[in-house]
C-alpha positions in Angstrom: 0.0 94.5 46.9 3.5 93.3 46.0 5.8 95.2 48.3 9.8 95.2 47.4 12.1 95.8 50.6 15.3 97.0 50.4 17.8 97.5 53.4 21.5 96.4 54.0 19.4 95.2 57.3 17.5 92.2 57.8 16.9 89.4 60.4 18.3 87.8 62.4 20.3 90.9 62.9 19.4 92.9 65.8 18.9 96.1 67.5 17.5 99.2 64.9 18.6 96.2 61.8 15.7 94.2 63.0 13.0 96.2 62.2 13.1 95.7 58.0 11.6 92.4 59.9 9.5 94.0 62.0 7.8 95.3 58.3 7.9 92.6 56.5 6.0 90.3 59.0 3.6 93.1 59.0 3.2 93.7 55.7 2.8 89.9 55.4 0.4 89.6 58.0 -1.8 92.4 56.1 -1.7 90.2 53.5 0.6 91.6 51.0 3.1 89.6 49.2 7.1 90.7 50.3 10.0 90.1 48.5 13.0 91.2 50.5 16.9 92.4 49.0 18.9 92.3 51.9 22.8 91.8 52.6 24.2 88.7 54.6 23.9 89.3 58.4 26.9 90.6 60.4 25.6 93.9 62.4 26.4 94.5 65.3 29.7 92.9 65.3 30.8 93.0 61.9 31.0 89.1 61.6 28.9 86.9 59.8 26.2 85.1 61.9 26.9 81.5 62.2 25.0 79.3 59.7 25.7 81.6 57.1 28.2 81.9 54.3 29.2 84.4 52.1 28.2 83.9 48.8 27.2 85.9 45.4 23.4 85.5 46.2 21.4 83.3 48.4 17.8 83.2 48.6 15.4 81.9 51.2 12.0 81.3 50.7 8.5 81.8 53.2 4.7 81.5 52.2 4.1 84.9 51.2 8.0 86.4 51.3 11.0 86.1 49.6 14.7 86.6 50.8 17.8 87.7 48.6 20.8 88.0 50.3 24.0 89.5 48.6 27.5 89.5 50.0 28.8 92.9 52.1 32.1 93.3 54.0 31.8 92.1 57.5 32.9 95.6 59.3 31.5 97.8 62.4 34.1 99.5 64.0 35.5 102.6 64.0 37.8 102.3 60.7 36.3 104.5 58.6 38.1 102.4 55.6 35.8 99.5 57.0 32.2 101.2 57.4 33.2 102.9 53.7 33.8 98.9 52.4 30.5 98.1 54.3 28.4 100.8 52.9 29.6 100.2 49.4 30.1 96.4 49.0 26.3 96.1 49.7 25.6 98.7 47.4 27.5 97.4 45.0 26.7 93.7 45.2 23.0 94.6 45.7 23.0 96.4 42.3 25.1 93.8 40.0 24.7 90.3 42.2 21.2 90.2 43.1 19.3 89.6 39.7 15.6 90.6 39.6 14.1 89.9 43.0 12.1 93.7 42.3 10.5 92.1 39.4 6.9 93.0 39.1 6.6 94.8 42.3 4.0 97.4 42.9 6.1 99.6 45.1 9.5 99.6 46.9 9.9 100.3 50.8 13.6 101.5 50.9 15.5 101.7 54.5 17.5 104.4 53.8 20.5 104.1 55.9 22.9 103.9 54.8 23.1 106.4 52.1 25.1 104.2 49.8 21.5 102.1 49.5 20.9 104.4 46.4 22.1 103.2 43.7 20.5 99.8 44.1 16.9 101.7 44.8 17.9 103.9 41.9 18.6 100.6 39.6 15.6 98.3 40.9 13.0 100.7 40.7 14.0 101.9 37.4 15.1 105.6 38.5 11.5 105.9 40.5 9.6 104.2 38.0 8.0 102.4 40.7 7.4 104.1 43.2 9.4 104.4 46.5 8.8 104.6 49.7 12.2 106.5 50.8 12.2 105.5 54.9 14.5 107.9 56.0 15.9 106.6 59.1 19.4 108.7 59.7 20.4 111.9 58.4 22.9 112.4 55.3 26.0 113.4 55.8 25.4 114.7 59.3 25.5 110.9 60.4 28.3 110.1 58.7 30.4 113.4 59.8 28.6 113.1 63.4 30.6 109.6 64.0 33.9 110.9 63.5 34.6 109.2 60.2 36.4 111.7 58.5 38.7 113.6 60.6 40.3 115.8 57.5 38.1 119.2 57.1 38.9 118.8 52.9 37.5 115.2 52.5 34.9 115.6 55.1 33.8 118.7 52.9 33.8 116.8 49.5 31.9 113.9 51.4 29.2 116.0 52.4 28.8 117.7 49.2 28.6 114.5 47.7 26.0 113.0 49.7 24.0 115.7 49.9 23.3 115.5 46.3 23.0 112.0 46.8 20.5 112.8 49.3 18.9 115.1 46.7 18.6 112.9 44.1 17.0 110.0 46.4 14.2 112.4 47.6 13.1 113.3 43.9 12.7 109.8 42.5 10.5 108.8 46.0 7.1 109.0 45.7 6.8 109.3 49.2 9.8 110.5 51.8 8.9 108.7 55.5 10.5 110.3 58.5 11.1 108.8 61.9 11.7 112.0 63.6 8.9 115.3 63.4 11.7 117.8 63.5 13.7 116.3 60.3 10.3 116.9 58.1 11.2 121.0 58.5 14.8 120.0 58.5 14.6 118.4 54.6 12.3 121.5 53.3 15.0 123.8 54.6 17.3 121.9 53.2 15.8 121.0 49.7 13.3 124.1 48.8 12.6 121.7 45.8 10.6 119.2 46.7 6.6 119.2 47.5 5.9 119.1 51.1 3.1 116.8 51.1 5.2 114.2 49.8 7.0 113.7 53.4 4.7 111.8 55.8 5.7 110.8 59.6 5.9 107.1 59.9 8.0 106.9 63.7 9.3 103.1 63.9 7.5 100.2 66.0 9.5 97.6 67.3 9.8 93.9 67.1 7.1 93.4 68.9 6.8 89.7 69.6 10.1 90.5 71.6 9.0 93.8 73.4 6.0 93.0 75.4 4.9 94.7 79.1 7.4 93.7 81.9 4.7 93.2 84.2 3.5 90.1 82.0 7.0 88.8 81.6 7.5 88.8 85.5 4.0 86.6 86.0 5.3 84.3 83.2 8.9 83.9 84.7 8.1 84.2 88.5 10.2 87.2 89.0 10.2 89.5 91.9 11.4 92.9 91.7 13.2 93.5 94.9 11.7 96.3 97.6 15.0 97.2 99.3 16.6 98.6 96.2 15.4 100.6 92.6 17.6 98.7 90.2 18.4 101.3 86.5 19.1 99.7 83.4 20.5 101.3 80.2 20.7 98.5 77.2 21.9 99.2 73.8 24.7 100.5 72.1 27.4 101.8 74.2 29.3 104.7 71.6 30.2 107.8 71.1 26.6 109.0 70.6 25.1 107.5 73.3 26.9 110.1 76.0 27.1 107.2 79.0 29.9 108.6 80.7 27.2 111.4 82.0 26.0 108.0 83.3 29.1 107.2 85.2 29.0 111.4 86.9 25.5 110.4 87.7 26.2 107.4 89.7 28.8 109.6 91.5 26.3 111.6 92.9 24.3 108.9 94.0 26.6 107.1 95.7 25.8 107.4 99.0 22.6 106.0 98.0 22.9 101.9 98.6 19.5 101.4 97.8 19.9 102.7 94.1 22.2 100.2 91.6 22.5 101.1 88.0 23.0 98.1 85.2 24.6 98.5 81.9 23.9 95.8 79.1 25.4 95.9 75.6 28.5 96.8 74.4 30.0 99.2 71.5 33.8 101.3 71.2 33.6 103.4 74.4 32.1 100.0 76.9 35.8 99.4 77.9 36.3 103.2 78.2 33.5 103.9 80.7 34.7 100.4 82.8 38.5 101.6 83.4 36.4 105.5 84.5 34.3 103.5 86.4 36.7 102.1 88.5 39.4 105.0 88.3 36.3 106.7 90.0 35.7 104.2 92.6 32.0 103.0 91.7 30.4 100.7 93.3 26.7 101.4 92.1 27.3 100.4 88.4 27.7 96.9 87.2 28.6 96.3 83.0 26.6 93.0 81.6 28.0 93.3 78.7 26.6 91.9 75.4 23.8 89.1 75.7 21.5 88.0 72.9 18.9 90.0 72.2 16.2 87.2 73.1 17.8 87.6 77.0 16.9 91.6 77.1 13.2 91.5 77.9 13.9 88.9 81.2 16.2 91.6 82.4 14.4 94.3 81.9 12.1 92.3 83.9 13.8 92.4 87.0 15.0 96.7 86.7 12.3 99.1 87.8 13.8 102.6 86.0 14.9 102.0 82.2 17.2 104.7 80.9 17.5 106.4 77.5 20.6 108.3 76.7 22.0 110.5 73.9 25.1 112.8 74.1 24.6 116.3 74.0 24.9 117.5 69.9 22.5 119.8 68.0 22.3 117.0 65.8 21.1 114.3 67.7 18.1 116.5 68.2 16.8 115.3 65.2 16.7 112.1 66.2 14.4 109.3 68.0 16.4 106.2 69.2 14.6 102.8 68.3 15.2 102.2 72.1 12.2 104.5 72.8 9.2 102.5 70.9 10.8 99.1 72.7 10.8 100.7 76.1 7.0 102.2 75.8 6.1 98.7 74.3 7.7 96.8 77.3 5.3 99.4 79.6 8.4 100.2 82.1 8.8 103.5 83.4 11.8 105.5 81.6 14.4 108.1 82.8 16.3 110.0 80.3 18.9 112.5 79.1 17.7 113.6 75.8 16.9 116.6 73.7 14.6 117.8 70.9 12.2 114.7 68.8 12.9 112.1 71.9 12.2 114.2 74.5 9.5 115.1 73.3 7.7 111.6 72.5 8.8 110.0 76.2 7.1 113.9 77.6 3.8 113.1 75.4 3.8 109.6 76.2 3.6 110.1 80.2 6.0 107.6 80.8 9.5 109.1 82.1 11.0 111.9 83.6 13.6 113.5 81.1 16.9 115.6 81.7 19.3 117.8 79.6 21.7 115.5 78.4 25.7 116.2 79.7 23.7 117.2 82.7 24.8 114.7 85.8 22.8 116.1 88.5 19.7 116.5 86.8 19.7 113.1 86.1 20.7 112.1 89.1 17.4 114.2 90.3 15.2 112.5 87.8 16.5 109.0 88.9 16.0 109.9 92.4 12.1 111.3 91.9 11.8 108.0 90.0 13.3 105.8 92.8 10.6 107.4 95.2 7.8 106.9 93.6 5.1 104.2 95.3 5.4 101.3 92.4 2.0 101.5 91.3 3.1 104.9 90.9 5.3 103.6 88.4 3.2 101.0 87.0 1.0 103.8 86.1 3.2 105.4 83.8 4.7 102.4 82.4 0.5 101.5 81.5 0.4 104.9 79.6 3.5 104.4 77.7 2.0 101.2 76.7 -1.1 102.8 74.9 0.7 105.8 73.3 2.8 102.9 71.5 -0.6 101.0 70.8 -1.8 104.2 69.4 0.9 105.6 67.9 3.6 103.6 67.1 2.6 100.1 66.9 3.6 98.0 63.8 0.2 98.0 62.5 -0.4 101.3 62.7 3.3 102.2 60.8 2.9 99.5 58.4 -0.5 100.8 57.3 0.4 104.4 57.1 3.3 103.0 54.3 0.7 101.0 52.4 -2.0 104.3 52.2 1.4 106.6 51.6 2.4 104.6 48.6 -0.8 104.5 47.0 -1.7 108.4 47.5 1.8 109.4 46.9 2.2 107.2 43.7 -1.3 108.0 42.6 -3.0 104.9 42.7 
């Protein structure tokens, strides 16, 4: 099969961009033939990598894959004039710059976020003419509202309206609608009575798995030692609004008479320098901020943390919703701590391999951490070992990539 990807996204970006990569190794590797419209690389930061210049279209070339790149506005902060330029200069230039890289395709994976990724999908696949897989990976507007973009109740009404039908309009041309999260499969048939259930299938997100590998193996490889007088906790990712860290911070509080327990924060985002100035206005001494470090460097120092957190604020919204740190932590097998609610919860409970709080709440983490911390480490090791096989069963790359492929060719009849 000829397989057409379409994502703002692409390598070498990193974090949740990476995976249109993750897929299109995959897909390759299954031995379909990829041709991939993509936008020049600048997330997280908003600047474009090095080596790379903007320019109307760009293509790059593999065995059995093809790149098109098409220029986008370099932005990723909180200006909601900049995301809006972002969002639309991509969907924009990947609608009149790119040519035909869709040409003769036999179906279209679509990574739908963000919503503005429409009207290129719309135009390449001839309004659904070939089918779509619609890889719904956020949800629209509630994502867009959730971040604080729109601050005005009028134009963040009109947005909404606007997207939704957007939204609408997407769903109905896909031949198949691929959700991340369980809970967002009811959320869409509430939503849009219209359209046939069968067409939404559950495809949750692997992750870039030549990166993500168990801990354990990475510590024989590197000759690492995890210390014995002292349970080191690591949180790396995105550090926003969404992410709810300054529970983090409350946490540490309480656990500061412990000298044995250290906390580690790697990454960066708009509230990092926010949660520093707290953290010293509060007098921590338990919490130390990395700060941002290629993404190559994260699996070595995950290697030398025992406790890996997840964390999401507290928001009915965020219910819906399974962070792409969760596959990469039950892929690295290392036990997980976390302050989460509704479709996360839920996979790190069925996957045996953390202890999860109510998010907001400091001293049940703090609890959670500490019953973590007491544990013998094969105690640990033993949970990190059956995260490792739910992700082998359940969310590997194989596994999702496969799902697509069968999706495609029941949902577009073939």
């Amino acid at each position: 099969m000829k397989i057409g990807m379409l994502s703002q996204w692409y390598d070498p970006e990193t974090g949740p961009a990476a995976l249109p990569g993750v897929y299109a190794r995959e897909f390759v590797r299954q031995g379909h033939e990829v041709s991939v419209l993509t936008g020049f690389p600048t997330y997280p930061e908003g600047k474009l990598y090095p080596g790379y210049s903007m320019r109307v279209r760009e293509q790059e070339f593999g065995p059995s894959h093809t790149v098109t790149r098409v220029p986008v506005f370099p932005s990723h902060s909180r200006s909601s004039v900049g995301r809006v330029l972002n969002y639309t200069s991509f969907s924009l230039s990947a609608t009149l710059l790119a040519g035909r890289p869709m040409k003769n395709v036999d179906a279209l994976w679509v990574y739908n976020s963000p919503v503005t990724v429409a009207l290129p999908m719309l135009w390449h696949s001839s309004l659904g003419k070939t089918p779509i897989f619609l890889h719904v990976q956020d949800l629209w507007p509630d994502s867009l509202i959730e971040s604080g973009m729109f601050t005005d109740g009028r134009v963040a009404d009109f947005t909404s309206r606007l997207i939704s039908s957007l939204v609408r309009l997407t769903e109905r041309r896909s031949a198949v609608v691929g959700v991340i999260s369980e809970s967002v499969r009811d959320l869409i048939l509430e939503r849009h009575p219209g359209i046939e259930p069968a067409k939404i299938k559950y495809v949750p997100n692997p992750t870039n798995e030549d990166l993500f590998r168990p801990s354990r193996l990475i510590r024989q490889e590197f000759g690492i030692e995890l210390p014995d007088d002292e349970t080191r906790v690591m949180y790396a990712g995105a550090i926003g609004d969404v992410q709810g860290l300054e529970t983090l911070l409350h946490t540490a509080f309480e656990l500061r008479q412990r000298d044995d327990i250290k906390f580690v924060l790697v990454g960066d985002g708009i509230r990092k320098r926010d949660l520093e100035i707290k953290s010293e206005e509060m007098g921590l001494k338990n919490i130390d901020f990395v700060g941002r470090v290629p993404q190559s460097e994260i699996p070595i120092l995950m290697a030398q943390c025992h406790i890996h957190l997840v964390s999401l604020a507290t928001s009915p919204f965020l219910r819906y919703t399974t962070p792409s740190k969760i596959p990469s932590l039950l892929a690295s097998e290392v036990p997980i701590v976390a302050q989460i609610d509704g479709d996360g919860r839920r996979m790190i409970e069925r996957s045996g391999a953390g202890i999860v709080a109510t998010p907001g709440d400091p001293v049940a983490l703090a609890a959670a951490v500490l019953s973590l911390a007491e544990r013998t480490s094969s105690e640990r090791l033993a949970m990190a070992k059956r995260g490792r096989s739910f992700y082998e069963e359940n969310l590997s790359a194989e596994a999702a990539s496969s799902k697509i492929v069968s999706s495609i060719m029941e949902g577009s009849g073939s």
